[in-house]
C-alpha positions as CSV (number, residue, x, y, z in Angstrom):
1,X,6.6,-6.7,6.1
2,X,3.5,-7.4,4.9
3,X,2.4,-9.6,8.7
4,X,3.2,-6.0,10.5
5,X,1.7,-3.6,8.4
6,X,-1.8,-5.6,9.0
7,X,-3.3,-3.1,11.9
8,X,-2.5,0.0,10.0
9,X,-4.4,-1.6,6.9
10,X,-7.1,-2.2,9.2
11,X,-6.9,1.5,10.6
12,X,-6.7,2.9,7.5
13,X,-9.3,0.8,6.0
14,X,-12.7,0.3,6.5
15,X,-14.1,-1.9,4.0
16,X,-10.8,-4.0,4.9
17,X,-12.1,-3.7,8.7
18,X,-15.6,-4.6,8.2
19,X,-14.4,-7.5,6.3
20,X,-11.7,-8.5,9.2
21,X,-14.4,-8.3,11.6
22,X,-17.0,-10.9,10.1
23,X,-15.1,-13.8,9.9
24,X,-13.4,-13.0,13.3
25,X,-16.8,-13.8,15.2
26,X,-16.8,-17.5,14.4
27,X,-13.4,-18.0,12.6
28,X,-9.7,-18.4,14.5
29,X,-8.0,-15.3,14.4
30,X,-4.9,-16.7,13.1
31,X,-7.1,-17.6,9.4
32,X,-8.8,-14.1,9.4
33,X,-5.4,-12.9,8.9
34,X,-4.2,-15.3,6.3
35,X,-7.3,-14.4,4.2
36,X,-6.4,-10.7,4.8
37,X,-2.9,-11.2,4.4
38,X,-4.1,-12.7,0.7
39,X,-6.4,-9.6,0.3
40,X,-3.8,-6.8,0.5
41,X,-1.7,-9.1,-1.4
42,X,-3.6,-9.5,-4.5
43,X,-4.7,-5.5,-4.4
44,X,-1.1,-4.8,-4.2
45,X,-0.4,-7.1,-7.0
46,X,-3.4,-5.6,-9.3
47,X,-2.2,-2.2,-8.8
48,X,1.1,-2.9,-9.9
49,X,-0.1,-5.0,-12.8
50,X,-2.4,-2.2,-13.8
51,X,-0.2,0.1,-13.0
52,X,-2.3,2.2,-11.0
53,X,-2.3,4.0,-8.1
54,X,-4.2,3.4,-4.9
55,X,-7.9,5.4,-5.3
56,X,-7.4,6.2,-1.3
57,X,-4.3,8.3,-2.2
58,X,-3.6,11.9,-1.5
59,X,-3.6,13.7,-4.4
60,X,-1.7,16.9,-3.3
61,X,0.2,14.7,-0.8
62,X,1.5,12.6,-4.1
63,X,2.4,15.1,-6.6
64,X,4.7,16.7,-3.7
65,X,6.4,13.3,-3.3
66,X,6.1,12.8,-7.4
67,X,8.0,16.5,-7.8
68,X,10.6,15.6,-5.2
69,X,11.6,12.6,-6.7
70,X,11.7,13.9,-9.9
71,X,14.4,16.5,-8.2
72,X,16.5,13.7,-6.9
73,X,16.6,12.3,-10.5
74,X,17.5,15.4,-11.8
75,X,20.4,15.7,-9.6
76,X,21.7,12.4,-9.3
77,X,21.7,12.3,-13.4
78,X,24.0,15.7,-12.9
79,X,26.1,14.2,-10.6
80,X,26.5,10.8,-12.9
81,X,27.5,13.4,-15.6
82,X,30.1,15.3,-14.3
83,X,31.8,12.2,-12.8
C-alpha cells in the first residue's frame, strides 16, 4: 500500500519532492524510493505515536469527515441497542 501511494506523496508534497529529486541525480532510483518509503513511514508512525494529525490537513474538509463519523457511531450504537 504504502509502494503505490509513493507518486501521490510526491504530488502532494513538496519538501518530499525536493528531497526525492536530490538523491535521484546520482543515486539508483530503486534506493531513492526505499529512503522515501522509510520517510513516510516514520512520519506516519510519529503522528500516530503523538497522536496528531497531519499539519497539511484540511481543516473544514476534516471536521466534515470528523461529524460524519461521529453520525455513523451514533447510529450504529442505536442499532446495537435495539437488537
Amino acid at each position: 500500500m504504502l509502494t503505490q501511494s509513493l507518486s501521490h506523496v510526491l504530488d502532494a508534497s513538496p519538501k518530499l519532492r525536493r528531497w526525492y529529486d536530490r538523491p535521484c541525480e546520482y543515486k539508483k532510483p530503486g534506493l531513492v524510493h526505499t529512503g522515501l518509503r522509510r520517510m513516510v513511514f516514520a512520519e506516519i508512525f510519529q503522528m500516530l505515536r503523538k497522536r496528531q494529525y497531519h499539519y497539511g490537513r484540511d481543516i473544514a474538509k476534516h471536521e466534515l469527515k470528523m461529524n460524519r463519523y461521529g453520525n455513523f457511531l451514533a447510529k450504529r450504537k442505536n442499532l446495537s441497542e435495539i437488537a
